[in-house]
C-alpha atoms as a printed R data frame, in Angstrom:
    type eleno elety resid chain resno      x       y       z
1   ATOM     1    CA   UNK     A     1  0.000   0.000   0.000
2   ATOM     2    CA   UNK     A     2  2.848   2.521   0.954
3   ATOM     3    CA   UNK     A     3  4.877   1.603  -2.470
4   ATOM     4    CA   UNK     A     4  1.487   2.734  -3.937
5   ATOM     5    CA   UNK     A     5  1.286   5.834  -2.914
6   ATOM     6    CA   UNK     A     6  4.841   6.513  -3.529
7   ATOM     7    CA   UNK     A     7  4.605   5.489  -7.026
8   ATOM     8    CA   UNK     A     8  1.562   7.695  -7.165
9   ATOM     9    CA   UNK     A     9  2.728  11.077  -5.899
10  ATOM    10    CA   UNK     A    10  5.665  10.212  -7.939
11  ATOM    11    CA   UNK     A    11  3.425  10.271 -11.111
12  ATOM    12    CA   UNK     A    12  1.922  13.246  -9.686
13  ATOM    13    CA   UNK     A    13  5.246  15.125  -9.720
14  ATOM    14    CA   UNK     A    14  6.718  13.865 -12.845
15  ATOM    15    CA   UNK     A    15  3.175  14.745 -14.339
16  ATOM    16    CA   UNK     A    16  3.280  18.603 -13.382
17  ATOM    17    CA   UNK     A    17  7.063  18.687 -14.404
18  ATOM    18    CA   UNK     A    18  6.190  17.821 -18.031
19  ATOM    19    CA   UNK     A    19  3.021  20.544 -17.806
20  ATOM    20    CA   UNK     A    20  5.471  22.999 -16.363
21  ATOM    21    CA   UNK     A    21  7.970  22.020 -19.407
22  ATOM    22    CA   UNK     A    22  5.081  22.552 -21.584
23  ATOM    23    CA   UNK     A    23  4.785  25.828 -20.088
24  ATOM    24    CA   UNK     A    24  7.720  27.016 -20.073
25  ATOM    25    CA   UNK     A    25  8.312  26.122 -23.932
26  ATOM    26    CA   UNK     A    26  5.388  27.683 -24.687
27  ATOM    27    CA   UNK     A    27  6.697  31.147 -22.918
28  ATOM    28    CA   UNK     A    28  9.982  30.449 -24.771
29  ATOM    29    CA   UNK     A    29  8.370  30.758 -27.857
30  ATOM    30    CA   UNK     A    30  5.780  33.225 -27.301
31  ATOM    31    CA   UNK     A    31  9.264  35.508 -26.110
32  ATOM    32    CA   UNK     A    32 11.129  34.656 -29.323
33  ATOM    33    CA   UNK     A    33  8.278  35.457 -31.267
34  ATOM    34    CA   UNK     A    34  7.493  38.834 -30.339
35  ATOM    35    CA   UNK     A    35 10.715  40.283 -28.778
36  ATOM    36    CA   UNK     A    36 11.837  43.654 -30.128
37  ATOM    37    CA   UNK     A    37 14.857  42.616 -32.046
38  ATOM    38    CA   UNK     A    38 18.107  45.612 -30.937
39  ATOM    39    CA   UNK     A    39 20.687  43.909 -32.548
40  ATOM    40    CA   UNK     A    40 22.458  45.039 -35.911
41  ATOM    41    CA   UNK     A    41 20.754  43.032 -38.766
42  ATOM    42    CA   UNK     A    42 16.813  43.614 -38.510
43  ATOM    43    CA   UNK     A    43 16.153  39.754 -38.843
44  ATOM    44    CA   UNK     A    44 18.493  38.975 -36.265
45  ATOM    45    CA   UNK     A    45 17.419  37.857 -33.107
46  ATOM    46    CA   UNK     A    46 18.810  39.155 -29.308
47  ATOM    47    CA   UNK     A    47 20.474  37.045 -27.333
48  ATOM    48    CA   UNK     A    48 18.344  37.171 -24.426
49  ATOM    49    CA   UNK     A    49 15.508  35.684 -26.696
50  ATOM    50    CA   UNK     A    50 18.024  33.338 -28.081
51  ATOM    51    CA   UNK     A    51 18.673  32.062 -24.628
52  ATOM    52    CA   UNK     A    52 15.045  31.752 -23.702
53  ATOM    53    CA   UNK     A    53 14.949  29.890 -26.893
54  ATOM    54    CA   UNK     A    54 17.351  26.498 -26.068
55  ATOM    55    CA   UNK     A    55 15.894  26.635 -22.818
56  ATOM    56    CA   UNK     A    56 12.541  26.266 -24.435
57  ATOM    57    CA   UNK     A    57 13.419  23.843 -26.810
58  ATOM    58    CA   UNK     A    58 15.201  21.235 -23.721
59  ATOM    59    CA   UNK     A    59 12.292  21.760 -21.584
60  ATOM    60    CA   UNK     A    60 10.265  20.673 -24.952
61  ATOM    61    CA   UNK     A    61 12.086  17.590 -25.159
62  ATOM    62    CA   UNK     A    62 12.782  17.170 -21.353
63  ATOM    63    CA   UNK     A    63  8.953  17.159 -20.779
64  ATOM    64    CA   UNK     A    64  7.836  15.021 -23.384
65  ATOM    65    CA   UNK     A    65 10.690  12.301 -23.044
66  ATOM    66    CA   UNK     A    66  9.417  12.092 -19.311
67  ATOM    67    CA   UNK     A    67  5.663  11.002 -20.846
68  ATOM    68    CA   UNK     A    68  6.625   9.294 -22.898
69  ATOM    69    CA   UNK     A    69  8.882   6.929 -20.079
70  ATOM    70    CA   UNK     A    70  5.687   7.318 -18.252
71  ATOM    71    CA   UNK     A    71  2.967   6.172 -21.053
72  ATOM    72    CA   UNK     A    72  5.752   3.531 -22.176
73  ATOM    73    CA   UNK     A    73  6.065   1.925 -18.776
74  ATOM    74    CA   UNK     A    74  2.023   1.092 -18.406
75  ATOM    75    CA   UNK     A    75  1.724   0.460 -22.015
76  ATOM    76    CA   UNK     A    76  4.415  -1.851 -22.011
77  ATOM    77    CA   UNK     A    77  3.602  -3.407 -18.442
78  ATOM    78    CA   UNK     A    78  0.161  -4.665 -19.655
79  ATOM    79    CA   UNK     A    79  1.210  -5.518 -23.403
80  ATOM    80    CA   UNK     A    80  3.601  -7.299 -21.547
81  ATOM    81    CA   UNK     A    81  0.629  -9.194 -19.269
82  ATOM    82    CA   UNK     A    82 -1.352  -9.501 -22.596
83  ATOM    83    CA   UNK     A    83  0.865 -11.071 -24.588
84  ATOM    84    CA   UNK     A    84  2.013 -13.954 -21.695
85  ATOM    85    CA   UNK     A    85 -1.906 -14.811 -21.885
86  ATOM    86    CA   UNK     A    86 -2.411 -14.459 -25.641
87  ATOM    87    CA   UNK     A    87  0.836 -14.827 -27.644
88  ATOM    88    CA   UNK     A    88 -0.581 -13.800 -30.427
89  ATOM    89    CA   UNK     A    89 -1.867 -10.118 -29.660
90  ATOM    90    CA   UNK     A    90  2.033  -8.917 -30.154
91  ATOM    91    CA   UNK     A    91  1.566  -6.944 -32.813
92  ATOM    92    CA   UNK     A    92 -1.232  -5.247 -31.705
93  ATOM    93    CA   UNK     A    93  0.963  -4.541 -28.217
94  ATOM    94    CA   UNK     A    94  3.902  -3.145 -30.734
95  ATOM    95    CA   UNK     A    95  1.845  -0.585 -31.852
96  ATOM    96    CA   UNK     A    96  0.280   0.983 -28.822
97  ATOM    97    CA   UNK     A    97  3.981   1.305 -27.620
98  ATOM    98    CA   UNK     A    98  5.006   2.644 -30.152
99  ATOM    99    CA   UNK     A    99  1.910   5.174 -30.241
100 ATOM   100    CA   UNK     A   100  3.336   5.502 -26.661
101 ATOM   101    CA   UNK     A   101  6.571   6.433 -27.707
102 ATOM   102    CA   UNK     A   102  5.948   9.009 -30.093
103 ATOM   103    CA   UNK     A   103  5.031  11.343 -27.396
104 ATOM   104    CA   UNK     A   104  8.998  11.770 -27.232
105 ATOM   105    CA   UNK     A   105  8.938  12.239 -31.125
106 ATOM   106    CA   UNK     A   106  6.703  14.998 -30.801
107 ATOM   107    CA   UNK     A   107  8.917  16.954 -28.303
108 ATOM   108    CA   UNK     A   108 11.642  16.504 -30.119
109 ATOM   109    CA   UNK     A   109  9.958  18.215 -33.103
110 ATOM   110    CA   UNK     A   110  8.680  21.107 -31.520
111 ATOM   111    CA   UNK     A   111 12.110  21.740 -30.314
112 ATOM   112    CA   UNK     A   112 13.242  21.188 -33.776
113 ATOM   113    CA   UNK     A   113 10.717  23.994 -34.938
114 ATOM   114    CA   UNK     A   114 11.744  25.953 -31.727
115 ATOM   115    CA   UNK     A   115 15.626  26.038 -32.619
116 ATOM   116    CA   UNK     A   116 14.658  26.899 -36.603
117 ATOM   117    CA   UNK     A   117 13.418  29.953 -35.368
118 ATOM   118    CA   UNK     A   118 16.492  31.097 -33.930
């Protein structure tokens, strides 16, 4: 019962890390977007926006890779439990964690698109 709760407030907290991530990104770009730009070249962009920019973009990644260990490690748990009982339902088990996984895809795109901008 204790190990439960641990492992539950643990979710909890690795939960509202990846929201704050996803918060923080967001801010990141909303701040590289629409910064005044006072450096020399009238594209360029300042290097406290630059900054805000890669910290943005690993918080992106940071927050999705920890989802995507999270949705990986109950997908896989009970494919895992499926597949001992019913051998043949691996296929189907590959591809919800692999759905799983692409949660870390994702974050590594939007940082991607994030770092293109700067």
């Amino acid at each position: 019962m204790r190990l439960a709760r641990i492992i539950g407030a643990s979710r909890k907290v690795l939960m509202g890390l990846g929201l704050l991530a996803l918060v923080l990104s967001a801010v990141g770009v909303v701040i590289l977007l629409h910064s005044p730009s006072h450096a020399q070249e009238p594209g360029a962009v300042p290097a406290k926006a630059q900054g805000l920019g890669f910290i943005a973009a690993a918080l992106a990644v940071l927050g999705s890779s920890i989802g995507a260990g999270i949705a990986v490690s109950a997908v896989g748990a009970a494919a895992m439990g499926a597949v001992a009982e019913r051998p043949e339902l691996m296929g189907r088990s590959l591809i919800y964690v692999g759905l799983a996984e692409g949660i870390a895809i994702y974050g590594l795109i939007v940082a991607i698109m994030i770092l293109g901008k700067l």
